[in-house]
PyMOL Python script that loads the backbone (N, CA, C, O; Angstrom):
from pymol import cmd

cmd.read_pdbstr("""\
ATOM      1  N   UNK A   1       0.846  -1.180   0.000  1.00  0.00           N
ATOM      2  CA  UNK A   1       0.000   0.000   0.000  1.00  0.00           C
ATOM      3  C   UNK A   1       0.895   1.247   0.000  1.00  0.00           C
ATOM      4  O   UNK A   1       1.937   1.291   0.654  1.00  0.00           O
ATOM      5  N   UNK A   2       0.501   2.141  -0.669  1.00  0.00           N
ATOM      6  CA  UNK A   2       0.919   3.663  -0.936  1.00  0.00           C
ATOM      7  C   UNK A   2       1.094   4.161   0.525  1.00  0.00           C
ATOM      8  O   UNK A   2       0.428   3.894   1.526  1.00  0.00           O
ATOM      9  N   UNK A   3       2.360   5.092   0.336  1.00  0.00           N
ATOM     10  CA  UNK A   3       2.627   6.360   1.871  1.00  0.00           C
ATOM     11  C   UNK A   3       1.187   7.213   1.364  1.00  0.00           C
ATOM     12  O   UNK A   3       0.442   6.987   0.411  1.00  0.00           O
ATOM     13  N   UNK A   4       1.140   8.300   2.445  1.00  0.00           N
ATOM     14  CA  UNK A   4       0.534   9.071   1.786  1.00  0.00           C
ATOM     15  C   UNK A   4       1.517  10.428   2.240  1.00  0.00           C
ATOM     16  O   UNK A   4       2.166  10.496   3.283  1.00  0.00           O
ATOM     17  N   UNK A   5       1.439  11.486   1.158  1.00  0.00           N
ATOM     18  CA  UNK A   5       2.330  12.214   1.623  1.00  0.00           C
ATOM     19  C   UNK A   5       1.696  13.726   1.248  1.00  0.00           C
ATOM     20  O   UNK A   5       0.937  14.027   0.327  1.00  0.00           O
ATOM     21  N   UNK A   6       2.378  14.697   2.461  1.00  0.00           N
ATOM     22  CA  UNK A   6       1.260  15.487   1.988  1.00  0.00           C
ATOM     23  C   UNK A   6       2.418  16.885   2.212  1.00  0.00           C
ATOM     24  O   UNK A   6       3.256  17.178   3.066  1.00  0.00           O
ATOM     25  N   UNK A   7       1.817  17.634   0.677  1.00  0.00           N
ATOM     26  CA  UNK A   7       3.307  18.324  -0.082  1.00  0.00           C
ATOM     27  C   UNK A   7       2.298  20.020   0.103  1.00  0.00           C
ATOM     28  O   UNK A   7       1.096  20.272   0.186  1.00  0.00           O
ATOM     29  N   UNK A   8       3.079  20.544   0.101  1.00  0.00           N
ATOM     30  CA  UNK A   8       2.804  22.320   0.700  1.00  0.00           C
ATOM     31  C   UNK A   8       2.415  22.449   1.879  1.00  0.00           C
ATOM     32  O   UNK A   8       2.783  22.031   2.978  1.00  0.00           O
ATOM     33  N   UNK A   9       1.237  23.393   1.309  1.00  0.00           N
ATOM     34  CA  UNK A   9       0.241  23.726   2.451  1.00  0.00           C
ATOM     35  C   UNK A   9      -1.079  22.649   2.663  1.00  0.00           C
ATOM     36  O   UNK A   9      -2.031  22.929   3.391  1.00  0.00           O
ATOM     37  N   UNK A  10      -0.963  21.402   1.916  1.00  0.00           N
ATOM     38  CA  UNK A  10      -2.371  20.706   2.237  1.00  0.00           C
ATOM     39  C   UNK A  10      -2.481  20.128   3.420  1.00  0.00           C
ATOM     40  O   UNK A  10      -3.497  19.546   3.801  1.00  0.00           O
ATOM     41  N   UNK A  11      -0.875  20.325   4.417  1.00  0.00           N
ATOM     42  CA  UNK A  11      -1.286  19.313   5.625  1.00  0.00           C
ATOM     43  C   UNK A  11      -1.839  20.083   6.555  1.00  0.00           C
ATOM     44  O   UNK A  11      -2.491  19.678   7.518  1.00  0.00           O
ATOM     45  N   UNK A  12      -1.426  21.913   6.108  1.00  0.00           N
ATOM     46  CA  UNK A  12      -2.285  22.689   6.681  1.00  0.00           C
ATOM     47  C   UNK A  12      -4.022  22.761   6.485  1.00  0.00           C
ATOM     48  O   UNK A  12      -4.832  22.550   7.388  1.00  0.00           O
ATOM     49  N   UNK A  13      -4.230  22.987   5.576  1.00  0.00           N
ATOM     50  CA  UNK A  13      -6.128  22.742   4.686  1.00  0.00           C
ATOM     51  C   UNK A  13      -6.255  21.564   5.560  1.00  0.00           C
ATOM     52  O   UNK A  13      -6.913  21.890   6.548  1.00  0.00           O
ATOM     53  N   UNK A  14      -5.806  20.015   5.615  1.00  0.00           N
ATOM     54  CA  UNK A  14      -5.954  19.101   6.434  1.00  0.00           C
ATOM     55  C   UNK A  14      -6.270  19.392   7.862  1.00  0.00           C
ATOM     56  O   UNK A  14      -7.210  18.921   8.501  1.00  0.00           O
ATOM     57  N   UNK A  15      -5.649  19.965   8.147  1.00  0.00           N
ATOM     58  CA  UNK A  15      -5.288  20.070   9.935  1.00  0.00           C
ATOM     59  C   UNK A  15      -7.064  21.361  10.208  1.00  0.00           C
ATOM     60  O   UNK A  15      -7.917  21.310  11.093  1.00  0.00           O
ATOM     61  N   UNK A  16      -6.965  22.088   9.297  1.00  0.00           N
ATOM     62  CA  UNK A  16      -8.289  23.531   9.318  1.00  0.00           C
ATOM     63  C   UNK A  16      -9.560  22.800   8.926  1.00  0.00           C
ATOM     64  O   UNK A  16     -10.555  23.483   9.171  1.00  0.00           O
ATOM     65  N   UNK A  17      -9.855  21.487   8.333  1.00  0.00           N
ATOM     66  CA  UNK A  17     -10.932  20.723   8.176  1.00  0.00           C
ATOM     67  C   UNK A  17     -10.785  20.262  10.093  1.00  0.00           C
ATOM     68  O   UNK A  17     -11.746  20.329  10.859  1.00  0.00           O
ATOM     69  N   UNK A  18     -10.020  20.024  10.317  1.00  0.00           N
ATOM     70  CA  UNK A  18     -10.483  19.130  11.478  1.00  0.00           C
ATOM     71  C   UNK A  18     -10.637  20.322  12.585  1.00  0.00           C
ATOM     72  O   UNK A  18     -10.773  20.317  13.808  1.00  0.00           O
ATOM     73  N   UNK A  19     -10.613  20.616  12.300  1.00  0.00           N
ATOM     74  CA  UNK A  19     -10.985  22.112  13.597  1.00  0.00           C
ATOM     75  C   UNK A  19     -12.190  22.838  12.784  1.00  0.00           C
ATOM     76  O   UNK A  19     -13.063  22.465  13.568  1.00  0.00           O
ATOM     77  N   UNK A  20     -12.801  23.470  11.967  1.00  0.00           N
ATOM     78  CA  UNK A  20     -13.914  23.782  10.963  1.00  0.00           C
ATOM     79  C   UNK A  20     -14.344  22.960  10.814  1.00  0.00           C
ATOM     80  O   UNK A  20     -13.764  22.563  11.824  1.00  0.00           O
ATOM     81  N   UNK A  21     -14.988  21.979  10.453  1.00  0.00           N
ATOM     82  CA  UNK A  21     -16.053  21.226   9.917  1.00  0.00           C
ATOM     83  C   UNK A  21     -15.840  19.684   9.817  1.00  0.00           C
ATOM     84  O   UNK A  21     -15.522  19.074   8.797  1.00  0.00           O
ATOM     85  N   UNK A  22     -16.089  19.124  11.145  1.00  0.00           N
ATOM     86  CA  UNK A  22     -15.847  17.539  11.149  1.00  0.00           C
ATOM     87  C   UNK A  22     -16.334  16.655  10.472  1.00  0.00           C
ATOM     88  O   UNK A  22     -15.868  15.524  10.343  1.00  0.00           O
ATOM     89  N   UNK A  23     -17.953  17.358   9.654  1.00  0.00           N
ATOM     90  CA  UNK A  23     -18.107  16.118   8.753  1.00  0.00           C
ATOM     91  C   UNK A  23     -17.507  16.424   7.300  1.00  0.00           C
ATOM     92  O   UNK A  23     -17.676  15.573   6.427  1.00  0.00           O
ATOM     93  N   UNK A  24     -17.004  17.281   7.086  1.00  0.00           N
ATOM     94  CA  UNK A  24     -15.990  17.318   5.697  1.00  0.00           C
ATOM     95  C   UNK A  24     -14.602  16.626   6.175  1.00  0.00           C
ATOM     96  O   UNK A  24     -14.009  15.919   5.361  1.00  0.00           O
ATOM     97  N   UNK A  25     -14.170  16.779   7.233  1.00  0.00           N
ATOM     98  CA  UNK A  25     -13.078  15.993   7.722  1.00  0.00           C
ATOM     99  C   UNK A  25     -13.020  14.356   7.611  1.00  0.00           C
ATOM    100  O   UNK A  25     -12.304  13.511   7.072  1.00  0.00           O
ATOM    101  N   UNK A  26     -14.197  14.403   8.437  1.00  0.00           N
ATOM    102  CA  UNK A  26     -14.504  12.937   8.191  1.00  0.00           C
ATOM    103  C   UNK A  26     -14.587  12.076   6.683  1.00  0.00           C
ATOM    104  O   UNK A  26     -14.351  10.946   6.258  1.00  0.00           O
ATOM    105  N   UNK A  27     -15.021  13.231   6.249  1.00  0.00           N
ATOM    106  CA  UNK A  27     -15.309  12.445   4.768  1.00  0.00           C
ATOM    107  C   UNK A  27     -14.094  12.830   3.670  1.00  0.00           C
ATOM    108  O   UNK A  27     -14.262  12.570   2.478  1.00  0.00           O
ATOM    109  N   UNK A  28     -12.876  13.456   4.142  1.00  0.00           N
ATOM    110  CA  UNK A  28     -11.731  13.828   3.814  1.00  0.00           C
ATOM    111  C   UNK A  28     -10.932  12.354   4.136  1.00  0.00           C
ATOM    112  O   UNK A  28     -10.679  11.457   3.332  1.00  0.00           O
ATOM    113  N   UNK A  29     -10.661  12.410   5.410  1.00  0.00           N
ATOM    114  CA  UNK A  29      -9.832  11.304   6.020  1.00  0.00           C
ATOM    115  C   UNK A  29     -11.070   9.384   5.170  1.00  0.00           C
ATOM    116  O   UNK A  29     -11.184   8.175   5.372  1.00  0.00           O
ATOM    117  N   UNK A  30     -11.343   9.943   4.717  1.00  0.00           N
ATOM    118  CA  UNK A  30     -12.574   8.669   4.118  1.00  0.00           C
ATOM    119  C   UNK A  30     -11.829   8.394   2.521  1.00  0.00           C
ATOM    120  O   UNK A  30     -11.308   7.385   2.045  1.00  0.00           O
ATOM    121  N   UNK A  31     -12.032   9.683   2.002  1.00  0.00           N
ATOM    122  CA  UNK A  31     -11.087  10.131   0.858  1.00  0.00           C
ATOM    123  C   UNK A  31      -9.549   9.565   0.999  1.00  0.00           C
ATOM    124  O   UNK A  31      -8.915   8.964   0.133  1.00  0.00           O
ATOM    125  N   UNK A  32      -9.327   9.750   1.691  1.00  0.00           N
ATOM    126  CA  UNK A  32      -7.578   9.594   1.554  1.00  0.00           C
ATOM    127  C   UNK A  32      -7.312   8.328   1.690  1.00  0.00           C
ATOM    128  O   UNK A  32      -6.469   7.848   0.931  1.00  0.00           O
ATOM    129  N   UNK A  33      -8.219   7.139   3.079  1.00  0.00           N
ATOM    130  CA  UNK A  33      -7.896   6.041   2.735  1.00  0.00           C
ATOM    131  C   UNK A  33      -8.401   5.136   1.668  1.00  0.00           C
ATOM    132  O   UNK A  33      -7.833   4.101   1.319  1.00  0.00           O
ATOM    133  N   UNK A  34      -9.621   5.649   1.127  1.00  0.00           N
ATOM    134  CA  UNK A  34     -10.236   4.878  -0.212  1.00  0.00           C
ATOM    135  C   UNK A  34      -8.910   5.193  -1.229  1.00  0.00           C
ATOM    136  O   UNK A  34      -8.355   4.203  -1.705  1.00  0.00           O
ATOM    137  N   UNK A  35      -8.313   6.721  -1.627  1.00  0.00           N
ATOM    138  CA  UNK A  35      -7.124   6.967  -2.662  1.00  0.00           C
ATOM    139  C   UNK A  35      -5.954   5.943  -2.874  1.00  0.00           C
ATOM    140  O   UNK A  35      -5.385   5.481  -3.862  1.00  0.00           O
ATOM    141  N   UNK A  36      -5.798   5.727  -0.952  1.00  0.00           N
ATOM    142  CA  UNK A  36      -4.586   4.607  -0.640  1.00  0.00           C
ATOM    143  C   UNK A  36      -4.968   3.373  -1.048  1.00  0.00           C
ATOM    144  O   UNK A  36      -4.071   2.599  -1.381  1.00  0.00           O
ATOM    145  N   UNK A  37      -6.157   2.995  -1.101  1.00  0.00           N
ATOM    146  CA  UNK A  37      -6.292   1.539  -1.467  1.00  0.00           C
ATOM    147  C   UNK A  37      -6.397   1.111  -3.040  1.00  0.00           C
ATOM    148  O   UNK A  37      -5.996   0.067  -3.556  1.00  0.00           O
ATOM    149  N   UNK A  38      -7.118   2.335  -3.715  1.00  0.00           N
ATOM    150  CA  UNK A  38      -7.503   2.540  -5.270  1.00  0.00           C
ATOM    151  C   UNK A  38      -7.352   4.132  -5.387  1.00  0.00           C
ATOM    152  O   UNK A  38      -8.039   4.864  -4.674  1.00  0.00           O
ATOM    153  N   UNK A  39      -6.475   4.618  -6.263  1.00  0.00           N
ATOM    154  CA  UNK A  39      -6.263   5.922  -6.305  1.00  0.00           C
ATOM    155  C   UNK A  39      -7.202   6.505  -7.458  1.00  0.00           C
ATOM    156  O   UNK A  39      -7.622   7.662  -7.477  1.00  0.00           O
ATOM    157  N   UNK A  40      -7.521   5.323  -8.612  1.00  0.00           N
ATOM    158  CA  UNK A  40      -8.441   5.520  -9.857  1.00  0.00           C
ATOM    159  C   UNK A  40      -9.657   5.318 -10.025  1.00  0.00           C
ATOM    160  O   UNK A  40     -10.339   5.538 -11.026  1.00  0.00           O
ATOM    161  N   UNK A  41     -10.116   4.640  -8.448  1.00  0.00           N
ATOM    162  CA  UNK A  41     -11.637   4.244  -8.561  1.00  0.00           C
ATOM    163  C   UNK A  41     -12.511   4.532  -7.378  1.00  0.00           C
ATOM    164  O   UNK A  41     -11.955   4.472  -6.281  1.00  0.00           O
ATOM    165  N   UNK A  42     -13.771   4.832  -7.412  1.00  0.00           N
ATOM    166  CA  UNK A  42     -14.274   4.689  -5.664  1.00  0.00           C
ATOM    167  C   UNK A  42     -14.901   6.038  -5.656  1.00  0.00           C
ATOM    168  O   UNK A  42     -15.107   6.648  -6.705  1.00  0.00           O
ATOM    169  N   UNK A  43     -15.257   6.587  -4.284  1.00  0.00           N
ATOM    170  CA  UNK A  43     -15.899   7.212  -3.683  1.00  0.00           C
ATOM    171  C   UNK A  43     -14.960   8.548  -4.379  1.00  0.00           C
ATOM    172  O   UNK A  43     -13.780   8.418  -4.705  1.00  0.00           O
ATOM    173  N   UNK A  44     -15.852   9.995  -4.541  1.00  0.00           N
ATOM    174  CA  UNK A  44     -15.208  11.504  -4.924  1.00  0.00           C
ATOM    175  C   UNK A  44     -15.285  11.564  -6.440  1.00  0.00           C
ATOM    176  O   UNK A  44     -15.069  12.651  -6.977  1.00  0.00           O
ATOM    177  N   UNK A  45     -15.598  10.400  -7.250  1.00  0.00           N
ATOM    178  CA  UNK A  45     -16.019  11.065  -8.574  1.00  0.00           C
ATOM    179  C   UNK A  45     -14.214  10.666  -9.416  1.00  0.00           C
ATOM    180  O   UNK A  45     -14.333  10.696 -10.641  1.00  0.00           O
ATOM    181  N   UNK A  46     -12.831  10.356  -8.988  1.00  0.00           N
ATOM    182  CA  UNK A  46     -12.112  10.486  -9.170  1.00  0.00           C
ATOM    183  C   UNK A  46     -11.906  10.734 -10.659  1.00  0.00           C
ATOM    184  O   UNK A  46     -12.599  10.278 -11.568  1.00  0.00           O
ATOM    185  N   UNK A  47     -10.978  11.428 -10.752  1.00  0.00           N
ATOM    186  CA  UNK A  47     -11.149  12.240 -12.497  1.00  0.00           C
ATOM    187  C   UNK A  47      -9.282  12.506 -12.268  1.00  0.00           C
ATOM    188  O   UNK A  47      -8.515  12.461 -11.306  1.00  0.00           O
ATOM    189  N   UNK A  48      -9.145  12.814 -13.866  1.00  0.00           N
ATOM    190  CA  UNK A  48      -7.819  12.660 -14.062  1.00  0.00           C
ATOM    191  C   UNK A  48      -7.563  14.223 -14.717  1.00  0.00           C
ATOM    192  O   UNK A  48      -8.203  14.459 -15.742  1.00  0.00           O
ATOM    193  N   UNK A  49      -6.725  15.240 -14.228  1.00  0.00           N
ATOM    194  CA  UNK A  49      -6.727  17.110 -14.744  1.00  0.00           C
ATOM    195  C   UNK A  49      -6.058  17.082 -15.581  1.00  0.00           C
ATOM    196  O   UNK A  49      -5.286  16.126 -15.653  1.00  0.00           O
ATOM    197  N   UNK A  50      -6.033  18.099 -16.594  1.00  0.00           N
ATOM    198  CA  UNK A  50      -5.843  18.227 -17.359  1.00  0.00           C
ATOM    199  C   UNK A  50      -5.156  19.549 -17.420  1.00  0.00           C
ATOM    200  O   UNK A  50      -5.473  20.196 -16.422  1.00  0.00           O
ATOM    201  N   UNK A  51      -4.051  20.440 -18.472  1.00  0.00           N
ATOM    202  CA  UNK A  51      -3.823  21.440 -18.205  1.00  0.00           C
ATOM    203  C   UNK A  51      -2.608  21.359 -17.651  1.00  0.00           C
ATOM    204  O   UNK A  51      -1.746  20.578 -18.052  1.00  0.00           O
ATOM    205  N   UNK A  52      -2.418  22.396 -16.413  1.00  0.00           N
ATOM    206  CA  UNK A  52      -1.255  22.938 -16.075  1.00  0.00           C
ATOM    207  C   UNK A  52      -1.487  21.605 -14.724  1.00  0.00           C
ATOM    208  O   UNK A  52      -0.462  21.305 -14.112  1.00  0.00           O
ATOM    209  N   UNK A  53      -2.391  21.109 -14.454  1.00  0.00           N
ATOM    210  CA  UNK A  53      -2.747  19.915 -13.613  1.00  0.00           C
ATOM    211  C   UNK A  53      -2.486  18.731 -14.132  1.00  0.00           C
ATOM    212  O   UNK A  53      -2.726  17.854 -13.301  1.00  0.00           O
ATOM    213  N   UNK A  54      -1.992  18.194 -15.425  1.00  0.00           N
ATOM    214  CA  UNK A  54      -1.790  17.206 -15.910  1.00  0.00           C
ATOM    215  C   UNK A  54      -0.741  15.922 -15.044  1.00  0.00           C
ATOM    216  O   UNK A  54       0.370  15.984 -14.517  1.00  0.00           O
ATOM    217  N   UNK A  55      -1.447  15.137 -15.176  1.00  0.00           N
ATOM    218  CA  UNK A  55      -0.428  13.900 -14.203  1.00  0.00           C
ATOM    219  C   UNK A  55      -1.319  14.154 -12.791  1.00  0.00           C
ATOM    220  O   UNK A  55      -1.060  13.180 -12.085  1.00  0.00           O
ATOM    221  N   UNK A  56      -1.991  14.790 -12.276  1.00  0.00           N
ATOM    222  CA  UNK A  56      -2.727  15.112 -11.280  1.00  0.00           C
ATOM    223  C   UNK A  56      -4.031  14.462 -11.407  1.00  0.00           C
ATOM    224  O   UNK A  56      -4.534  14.290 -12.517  1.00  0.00           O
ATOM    225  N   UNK A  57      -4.742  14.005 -10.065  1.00  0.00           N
ATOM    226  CA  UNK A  57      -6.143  13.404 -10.281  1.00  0.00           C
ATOM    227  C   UNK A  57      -6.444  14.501  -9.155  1.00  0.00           C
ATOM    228  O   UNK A  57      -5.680  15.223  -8.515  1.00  0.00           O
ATOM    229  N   UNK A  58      -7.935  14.354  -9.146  1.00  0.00           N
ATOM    230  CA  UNK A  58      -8.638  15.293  -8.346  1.00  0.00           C
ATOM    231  C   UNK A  58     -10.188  14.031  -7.731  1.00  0.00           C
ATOM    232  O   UNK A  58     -10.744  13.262  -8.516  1.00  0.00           O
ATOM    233  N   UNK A  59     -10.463  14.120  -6.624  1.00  0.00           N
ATOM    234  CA  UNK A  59     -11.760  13.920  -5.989  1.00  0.00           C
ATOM    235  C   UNK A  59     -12.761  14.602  -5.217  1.00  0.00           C
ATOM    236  O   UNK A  59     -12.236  15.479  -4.531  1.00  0.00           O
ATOM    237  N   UNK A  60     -13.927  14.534  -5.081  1.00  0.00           N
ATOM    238  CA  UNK A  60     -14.973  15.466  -4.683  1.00  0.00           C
ATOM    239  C   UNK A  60     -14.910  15.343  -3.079  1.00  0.00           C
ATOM    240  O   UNK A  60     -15.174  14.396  -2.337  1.00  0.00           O
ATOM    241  N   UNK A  61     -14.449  16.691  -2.812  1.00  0.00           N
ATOM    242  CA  UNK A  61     -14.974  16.551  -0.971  1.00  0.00           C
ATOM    243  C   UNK A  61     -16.141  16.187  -0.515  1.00  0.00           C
ATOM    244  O   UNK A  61     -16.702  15.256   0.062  1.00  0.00           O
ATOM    245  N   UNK A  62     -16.440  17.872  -1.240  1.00  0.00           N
ATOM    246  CA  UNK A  62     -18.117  18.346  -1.152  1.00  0.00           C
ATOM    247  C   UNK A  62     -18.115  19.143  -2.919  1.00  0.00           C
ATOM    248  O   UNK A  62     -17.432  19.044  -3.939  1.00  0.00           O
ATOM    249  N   UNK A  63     -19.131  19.799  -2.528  1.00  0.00           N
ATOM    250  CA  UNK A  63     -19.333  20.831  -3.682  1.00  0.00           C
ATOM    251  C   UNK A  63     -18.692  21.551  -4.350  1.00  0.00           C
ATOM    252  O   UNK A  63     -18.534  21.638  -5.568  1.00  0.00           O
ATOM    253  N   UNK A  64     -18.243  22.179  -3.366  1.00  0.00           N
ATOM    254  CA  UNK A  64     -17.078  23.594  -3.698  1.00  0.00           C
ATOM    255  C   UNK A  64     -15.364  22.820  -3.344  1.00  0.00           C
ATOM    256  O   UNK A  64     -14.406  23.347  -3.908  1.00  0.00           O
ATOM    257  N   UNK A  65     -15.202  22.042  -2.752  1.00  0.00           N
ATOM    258  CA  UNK A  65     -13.811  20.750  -2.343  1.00  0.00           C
ATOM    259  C   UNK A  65     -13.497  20.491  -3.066  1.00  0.00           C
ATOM    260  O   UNK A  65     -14.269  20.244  -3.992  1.00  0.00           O
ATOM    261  N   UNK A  66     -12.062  20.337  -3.220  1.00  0.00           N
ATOM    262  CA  UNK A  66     -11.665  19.275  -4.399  1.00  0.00           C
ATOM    263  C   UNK A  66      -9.991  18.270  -3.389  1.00  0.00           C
ATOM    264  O   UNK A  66      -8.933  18.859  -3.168  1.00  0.00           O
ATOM    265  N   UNK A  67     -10.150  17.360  -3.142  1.00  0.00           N
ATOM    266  CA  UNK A  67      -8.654  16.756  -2.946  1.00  0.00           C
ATOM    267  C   UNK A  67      -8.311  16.524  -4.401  1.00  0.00           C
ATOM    268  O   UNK A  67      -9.025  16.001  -5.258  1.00  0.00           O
ATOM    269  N   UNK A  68      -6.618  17.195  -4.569  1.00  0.00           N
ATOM    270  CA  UNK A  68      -6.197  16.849  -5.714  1.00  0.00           C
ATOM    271  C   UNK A  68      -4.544  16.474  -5.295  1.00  0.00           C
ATOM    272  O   UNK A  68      -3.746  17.189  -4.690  1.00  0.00           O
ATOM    273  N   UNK A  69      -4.353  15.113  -5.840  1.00  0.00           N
ATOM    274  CA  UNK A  69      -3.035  14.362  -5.318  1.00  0.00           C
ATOM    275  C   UNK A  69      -2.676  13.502  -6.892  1.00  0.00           C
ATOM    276  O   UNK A  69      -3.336  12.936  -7.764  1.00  0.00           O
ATOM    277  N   UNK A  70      -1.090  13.837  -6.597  1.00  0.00           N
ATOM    278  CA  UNK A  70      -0.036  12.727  -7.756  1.00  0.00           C
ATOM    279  C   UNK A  70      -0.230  11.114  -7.301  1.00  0.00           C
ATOM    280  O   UNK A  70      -0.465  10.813  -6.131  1.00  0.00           O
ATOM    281  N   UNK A  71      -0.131  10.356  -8.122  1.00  0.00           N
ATOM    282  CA  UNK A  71       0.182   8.944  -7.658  1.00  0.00           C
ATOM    283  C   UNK A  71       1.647   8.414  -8.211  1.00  0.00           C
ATOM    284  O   UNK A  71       2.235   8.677  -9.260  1.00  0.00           O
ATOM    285  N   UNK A  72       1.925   7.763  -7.356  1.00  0.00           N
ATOM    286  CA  UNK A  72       3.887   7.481  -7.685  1.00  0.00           C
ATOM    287  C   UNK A  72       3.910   6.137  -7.334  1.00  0.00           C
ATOM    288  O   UNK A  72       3.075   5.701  -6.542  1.00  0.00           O
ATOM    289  N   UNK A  73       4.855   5.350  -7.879  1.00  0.00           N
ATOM    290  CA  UNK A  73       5.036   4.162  -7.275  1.00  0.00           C
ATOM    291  C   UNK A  73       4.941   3.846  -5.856  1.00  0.00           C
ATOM    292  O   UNK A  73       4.444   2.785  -5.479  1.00  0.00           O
ATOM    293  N   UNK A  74       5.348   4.628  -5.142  1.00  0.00           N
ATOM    294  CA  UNK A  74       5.521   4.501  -3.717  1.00  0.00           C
ATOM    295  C   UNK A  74       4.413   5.376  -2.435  1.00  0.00           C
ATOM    296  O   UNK A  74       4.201   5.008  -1.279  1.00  0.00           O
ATOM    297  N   UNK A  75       3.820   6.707  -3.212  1.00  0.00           N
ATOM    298  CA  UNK A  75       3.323   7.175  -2.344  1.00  0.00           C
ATOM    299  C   UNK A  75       1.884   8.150  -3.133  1.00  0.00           C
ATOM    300  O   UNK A  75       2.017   8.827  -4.153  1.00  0.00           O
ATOM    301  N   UNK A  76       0.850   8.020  -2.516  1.00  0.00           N
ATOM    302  CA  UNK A  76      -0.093   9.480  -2.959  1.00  0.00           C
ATOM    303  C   UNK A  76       0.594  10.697  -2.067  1.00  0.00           C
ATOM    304  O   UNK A  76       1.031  10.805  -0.922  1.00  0.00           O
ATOM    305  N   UNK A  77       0.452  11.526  -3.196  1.00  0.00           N
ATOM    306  CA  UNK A  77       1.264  12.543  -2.711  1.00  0.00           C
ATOM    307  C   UNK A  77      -0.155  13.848  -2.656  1.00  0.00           C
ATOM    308  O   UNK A  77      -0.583  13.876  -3.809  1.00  0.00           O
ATOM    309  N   UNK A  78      -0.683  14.504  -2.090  1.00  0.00           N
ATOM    310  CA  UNK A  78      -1.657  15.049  -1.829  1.00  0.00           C
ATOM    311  C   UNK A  78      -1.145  16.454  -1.981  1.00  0.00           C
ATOM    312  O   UNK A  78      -0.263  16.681  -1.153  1.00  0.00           O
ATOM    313  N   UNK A  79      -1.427  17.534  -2.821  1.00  0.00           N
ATOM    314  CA  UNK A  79      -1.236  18.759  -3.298  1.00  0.00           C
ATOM    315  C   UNK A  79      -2.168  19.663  -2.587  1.00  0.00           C
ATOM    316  O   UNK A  79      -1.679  20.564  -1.906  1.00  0.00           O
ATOM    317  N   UNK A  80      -3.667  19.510  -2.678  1.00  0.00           N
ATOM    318  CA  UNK A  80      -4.559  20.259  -2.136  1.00  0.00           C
ATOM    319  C   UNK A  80      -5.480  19.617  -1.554  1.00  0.00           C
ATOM    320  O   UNK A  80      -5.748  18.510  -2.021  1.00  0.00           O
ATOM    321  N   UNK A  81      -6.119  20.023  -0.562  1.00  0.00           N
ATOM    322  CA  UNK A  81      -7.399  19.130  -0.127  1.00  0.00           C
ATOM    323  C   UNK A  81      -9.032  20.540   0.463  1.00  0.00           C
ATOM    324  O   UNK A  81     -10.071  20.332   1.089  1.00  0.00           O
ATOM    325  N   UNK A  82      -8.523  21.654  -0.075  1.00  0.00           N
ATOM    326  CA  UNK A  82      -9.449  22.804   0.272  1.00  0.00           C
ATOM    327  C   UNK A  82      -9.588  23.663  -1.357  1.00  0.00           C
ATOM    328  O   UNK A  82      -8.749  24.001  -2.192  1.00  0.00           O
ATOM    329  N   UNK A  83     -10.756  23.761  -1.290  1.00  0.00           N
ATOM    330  CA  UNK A  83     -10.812  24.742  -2.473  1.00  0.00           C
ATOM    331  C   UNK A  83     -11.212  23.853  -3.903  1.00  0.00           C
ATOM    332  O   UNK A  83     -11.509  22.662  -3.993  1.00  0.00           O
ATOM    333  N   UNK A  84     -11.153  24.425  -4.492  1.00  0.00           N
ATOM    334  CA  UNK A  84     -11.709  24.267  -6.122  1.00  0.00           C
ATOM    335  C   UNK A  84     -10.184  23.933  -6.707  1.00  0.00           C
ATOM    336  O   UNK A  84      -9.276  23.926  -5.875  1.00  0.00           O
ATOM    337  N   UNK A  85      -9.953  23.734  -7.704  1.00  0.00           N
ATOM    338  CA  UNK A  85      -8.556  23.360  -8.551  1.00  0.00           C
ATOM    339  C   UNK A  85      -7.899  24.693  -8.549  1.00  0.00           C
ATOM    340  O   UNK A  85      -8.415  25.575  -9.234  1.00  0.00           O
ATOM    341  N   UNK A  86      -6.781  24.962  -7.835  1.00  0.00           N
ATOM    342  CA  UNK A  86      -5.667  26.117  -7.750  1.00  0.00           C
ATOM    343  C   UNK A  86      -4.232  25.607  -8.500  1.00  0.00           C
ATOM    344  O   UNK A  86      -3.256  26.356  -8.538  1.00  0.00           O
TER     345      UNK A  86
END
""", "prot")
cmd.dss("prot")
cmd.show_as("cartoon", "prot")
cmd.util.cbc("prot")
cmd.orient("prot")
């Protein structure tokens, strides 16, 4: 199974879900271990970006959410987990 690794500011956005809004958290930390088990299939809609996002997948928090993380041989690497595609 994949590390998960979490690159900028998303371990911050991570850490501000769990203090703001526990059931987006919850369903964040739900997100991340479904990614670890299947990064291409499952729960969030998973979709593959395109653009200046290319090589990047993205999944649905909520509405306005997006987790968007690399997959590597060894680890999901998690870019954003707040906001719309930045």
């Amino acid at each position: 199974m994949r590390d998960i690794v979490f690159r900028g500011s998303a371990f911050d956005d991570f850490n501000a879900w769990s203090k703001a809004d526990k059931h987006t958290f919850k369903r964040l930390v739900k997100l991340i271990e479904e990614t670890r088990r299947n990064p291409y299939d499952g729960i969030g809609k998973p979709e593959p970006l395109k653009h200046q996002l290319a090589g990047c997948w993205s999944r649905r928090i909520n509405v306005q959410h997006r987790m968007i993380y690399i997959v590597t041989d060894v680890a999901i690497e998690i870019i954003s987990c707040k906001f719309h595609y930045k």
